[in-house]
C-alpha positions in Angstrom: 0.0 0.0 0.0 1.2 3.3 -1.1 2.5 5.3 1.8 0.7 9.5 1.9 3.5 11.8 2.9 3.6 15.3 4.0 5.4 18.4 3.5 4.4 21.8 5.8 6.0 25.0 5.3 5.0 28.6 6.8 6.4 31.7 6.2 5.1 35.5 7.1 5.8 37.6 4.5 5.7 41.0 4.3 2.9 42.4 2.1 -1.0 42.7 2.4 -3.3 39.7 1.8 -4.4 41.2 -1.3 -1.1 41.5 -2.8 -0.5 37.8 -1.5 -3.9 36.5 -3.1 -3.3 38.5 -6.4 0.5 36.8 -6.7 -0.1 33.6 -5.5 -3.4 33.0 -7.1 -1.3 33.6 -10.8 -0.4 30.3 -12.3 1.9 32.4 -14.3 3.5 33.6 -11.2 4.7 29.3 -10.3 7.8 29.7 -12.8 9.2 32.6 -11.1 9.1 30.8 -7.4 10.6 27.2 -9.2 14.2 26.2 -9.6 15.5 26.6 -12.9 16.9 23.1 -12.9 13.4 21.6 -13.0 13.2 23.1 -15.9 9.4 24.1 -15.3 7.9 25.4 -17.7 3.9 26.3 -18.2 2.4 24.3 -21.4 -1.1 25.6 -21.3 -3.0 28.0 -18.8 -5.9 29.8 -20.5 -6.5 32.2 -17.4 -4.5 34.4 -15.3 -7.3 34.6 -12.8 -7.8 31.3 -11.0 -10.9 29.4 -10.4 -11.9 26.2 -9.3 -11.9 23.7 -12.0 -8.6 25.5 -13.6 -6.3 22.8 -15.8 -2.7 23.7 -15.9 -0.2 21.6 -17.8 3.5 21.8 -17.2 6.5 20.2 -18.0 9.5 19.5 -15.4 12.8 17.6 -16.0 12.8 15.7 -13.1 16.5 14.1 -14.0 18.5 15.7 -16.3 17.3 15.3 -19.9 14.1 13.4 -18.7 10.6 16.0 -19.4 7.7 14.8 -17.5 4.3 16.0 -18.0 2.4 17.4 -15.1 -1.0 18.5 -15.4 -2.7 20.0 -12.3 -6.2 21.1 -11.1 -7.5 24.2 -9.1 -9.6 22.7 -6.8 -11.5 24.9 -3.3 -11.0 28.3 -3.7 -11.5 30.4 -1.2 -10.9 34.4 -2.0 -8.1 35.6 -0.2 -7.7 32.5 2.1 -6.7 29.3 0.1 -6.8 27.2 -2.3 -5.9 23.3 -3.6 -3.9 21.7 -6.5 -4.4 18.8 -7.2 -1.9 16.6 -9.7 -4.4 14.8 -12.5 -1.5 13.3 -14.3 2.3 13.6 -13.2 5.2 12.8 -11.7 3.8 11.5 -8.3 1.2 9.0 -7.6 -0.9 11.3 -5.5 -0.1 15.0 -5.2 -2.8 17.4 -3.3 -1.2 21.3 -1.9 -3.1 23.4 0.3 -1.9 26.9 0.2 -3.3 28.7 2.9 -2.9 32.7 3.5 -4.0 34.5 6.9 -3.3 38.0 7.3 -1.0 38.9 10.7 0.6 42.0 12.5 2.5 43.2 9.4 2.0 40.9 6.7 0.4 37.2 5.9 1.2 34.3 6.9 1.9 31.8 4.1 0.9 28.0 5.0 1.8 24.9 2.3 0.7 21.8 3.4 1.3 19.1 0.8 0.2 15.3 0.9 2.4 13.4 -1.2 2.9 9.8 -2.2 5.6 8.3 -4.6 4.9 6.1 -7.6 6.3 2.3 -8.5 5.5 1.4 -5.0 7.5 0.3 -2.9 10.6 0.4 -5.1 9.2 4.4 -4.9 9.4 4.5 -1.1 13.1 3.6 -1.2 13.8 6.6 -3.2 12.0 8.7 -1.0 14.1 9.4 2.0 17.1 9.9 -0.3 15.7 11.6 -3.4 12.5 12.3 -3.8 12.0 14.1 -0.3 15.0 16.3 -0.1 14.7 17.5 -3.7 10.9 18.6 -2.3 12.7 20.2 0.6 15.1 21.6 -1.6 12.6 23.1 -4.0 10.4 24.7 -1.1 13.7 26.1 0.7 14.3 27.8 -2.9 11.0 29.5 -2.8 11.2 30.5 0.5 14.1 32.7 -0.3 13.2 34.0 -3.5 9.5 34.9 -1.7 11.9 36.6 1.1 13.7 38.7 -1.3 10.6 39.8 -3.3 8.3 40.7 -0.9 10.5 40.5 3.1 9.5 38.6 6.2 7.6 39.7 9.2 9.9 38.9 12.4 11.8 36.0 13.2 11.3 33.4 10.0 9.2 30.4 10.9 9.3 27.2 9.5 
């Protein structure tokens, strides 16, 4: 039985809930946030504004020289508050992130909470502790400093 993992991240940036809803809630806005050596690049988005239902298709390299389709759907959307992706077709077996925004003393607070599960179980689960999981980390750590340079942090940064 496939194992569900889980990757949580906070940060509190420095800018309003509006300005965190209009950035984060831009598909467009994902490449800028992403390592360049995923490669990630946006196939097909036909709306700037998202909305529940949304399909976005991607490509990542998730070794070097091997592209990977990744589509994704918009799922719950709450104005200003959250919203889910949710993989259709990709490089995991199950992929579901929750971003969550609240606003705080001087800023928002950003939440990620991602539910995860590797494919070709369980040869996938070995992989996990020593690829799969860091490369995750790795790739969230990157967009926690490129969000800290764009926009600041409130206080002391939180994981």
């Amino acid at each position: 039985m496939q194992k569900i993992h889980l990757l949580e991240q906070s940060q509190d940036l420095a800018l309003s809930l509006d300005e965190a809803w209009s950035f984060f809630s831009s598909p467009r806005n994902l490449d800028e946030i992403t390592p360049t050596e995923l490669g990630f690049r946006i196939e097909s988005c036909l709306s700037d504004v998202m909305h529940e239902g949304q399909i976005i298709t991607y490509k990542v390299m998730i070794f070097p020289g091997i592209w990977v389709p990744w589509v994704t759907e918009i799922r719950a959307v709450q104005e200003r508050c959250s919203f889910i992706d949710e993989q259709r077709f990709g490089p995991y077996a199950f992929w579901h992130h929750r971003h969550h925004f609240e606003a705080m003393e001087g800023g928002v607070r950003m939440l990620d909470q991602v539910h995860y599960a590797v494919p070709f179980w369980p040869l996938g689960e070995l992989a996990h502790e020593t690829v799969v999981r860091p490369k995750l980390e790795r790739i969230f750590e990157y967009r926690r400093k490129v969000l800290a340079q764009r926009f600041g942090e409130v206080g002391p940064q939180s994981r």
